[in-house]
C-alpha positions in Angstrom: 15.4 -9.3 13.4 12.2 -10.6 11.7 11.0 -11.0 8.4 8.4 -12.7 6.5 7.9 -15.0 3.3 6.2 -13.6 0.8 4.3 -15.9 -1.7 5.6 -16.4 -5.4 5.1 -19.0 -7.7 8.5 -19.6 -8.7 11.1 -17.0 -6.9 11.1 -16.6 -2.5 9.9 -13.0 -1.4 10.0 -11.2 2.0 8.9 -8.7 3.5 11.3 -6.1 6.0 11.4 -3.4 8.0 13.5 -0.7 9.7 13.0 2.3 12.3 15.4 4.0 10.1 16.2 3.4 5.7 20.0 1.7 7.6 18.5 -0.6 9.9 16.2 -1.3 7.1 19.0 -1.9 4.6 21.1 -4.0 7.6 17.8 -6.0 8.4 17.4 -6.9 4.6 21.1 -8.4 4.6 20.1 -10.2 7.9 16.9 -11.4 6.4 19.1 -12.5 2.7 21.7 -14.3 5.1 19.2 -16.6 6.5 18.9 -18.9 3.7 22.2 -19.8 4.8 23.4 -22.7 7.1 24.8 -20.6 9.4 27.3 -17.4 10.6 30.8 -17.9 11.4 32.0 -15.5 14.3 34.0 -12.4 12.5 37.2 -12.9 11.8 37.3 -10.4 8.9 35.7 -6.5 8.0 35.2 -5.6 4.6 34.3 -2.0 3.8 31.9 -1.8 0.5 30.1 0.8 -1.5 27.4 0.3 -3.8 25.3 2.9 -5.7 21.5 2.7 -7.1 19.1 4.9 -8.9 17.0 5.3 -6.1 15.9 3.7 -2.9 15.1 0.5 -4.8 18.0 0.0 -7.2 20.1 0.5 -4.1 18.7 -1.9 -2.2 19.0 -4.4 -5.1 22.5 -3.4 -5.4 22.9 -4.1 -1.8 21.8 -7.0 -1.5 23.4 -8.4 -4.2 26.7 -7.1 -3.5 26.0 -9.2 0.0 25.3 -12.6 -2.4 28.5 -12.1 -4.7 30.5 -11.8 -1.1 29.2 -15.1 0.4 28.9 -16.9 -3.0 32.7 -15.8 -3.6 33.5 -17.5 -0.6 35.6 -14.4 0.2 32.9 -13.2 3.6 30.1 -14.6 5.6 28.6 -12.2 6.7 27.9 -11.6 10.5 27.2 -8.3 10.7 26.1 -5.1 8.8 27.0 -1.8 9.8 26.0 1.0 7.4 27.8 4.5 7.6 26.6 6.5 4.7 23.3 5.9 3.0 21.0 8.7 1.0 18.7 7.3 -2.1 21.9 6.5 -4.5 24.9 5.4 -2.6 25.5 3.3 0.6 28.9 2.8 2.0 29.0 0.1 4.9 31.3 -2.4 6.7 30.8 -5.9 6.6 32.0 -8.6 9.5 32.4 -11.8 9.2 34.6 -14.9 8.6 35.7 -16.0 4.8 33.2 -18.4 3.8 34.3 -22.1 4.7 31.6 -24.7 5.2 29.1 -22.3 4.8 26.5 -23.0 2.3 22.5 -21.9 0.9 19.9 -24.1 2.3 17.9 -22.5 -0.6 20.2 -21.6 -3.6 19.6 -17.9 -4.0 21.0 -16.5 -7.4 20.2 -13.1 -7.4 18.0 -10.3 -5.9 15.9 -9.5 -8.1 14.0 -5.8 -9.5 10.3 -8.1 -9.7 7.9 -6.1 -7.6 10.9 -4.4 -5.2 9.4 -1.5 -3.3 10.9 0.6 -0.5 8.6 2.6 1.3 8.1 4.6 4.8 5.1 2.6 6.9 4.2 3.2 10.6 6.7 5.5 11.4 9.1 3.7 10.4 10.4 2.0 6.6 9.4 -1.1 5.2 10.8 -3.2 1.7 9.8 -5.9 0.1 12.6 -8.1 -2.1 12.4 -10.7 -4.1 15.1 -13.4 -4.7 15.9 -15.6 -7.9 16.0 -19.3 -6.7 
C-alpha cells in the first residue's frame, strides 16, 4: 500500500486511495500506522464499529478510533479487515498484538476534519486526511 505526504504548515497530510470505499478505509489505517516504529505479528482481533455523518466524518471517526487503540496500548494494529461499510457506519476487525514497545516516530494526536475529502477518482476512491502532530 502507498500513500503520499501532503504539504501543511503545521499538521502532516496524505493522500490515499482504494479500488473500493473498504480498501480505501483499510489503506487509510495502513497509511496512519506508518508513523509508527513498527507492527507486532497478531496475537489479538478486536471487532469495532464506528459511525460518521457521511463519507468523511466516518473516515475521521475511523481513523481515530485506530489512534485511541494503539495510543491505549490495548492493539497494534496489523491488519484491517472491514465487513460492513455504507456512508455512516463501518464495522471491521482489527489484528494485531497489544501495544508493547511500539511507539510514534511522529507523535500523531488526532485525525483531523481540516480539508478531509473522500471522493471517487479513476475508477476507483481516493481521500485525503490530515493529522494533528
Amino acid at each position: 500500500m502507498e500513500f503520499e505526504l501532503l504539504a501543511h504548515t503545521a499538521d502532516v497530510g496524505f493522500r490515499v486511495r482504494g479500488a473500493t470505499l473498504p480498501e480505501l478505509f483499510e489503506n487509510a489505517a495502513r497509511a496512519l500506522m506508518s508513523f509508527t516504529t513498527g507492527q507486532a505479528a497478531p496475537e489479538v482481533r478486536r471487532a469495532v464499529e464506528v459511525r460518521g455523518e457521511d463519507y468523511p466524518s466516518l473516515l475521521v471517526a475511523w481513523l481515530n478510533e485506530v489512534l485511541y487503540l494503539f495510543d491505549s496500548g490495548e492493539l497494534a494494529p496489523a491488519s484491517f479487515h472491514i465487513h460492513t461499510l455504507d456512508s455512516t457506519r463501518l464495522t471491521a476487525t482489527l489484528e494485531g498484538s497489544p501495544r508493547r514497545g511500539e511507539s510514534w516516530r511522529l507523535i500523531v494526536k488526532a485525525v483531523t476534519y481540516h480539508q478531509i475529502e473522500v471522493k471517487e477518482a479513476d475508477g476507483g476512491w481516493e481521500a485525503a486526511v490530515y493529522l494533528d502532530v
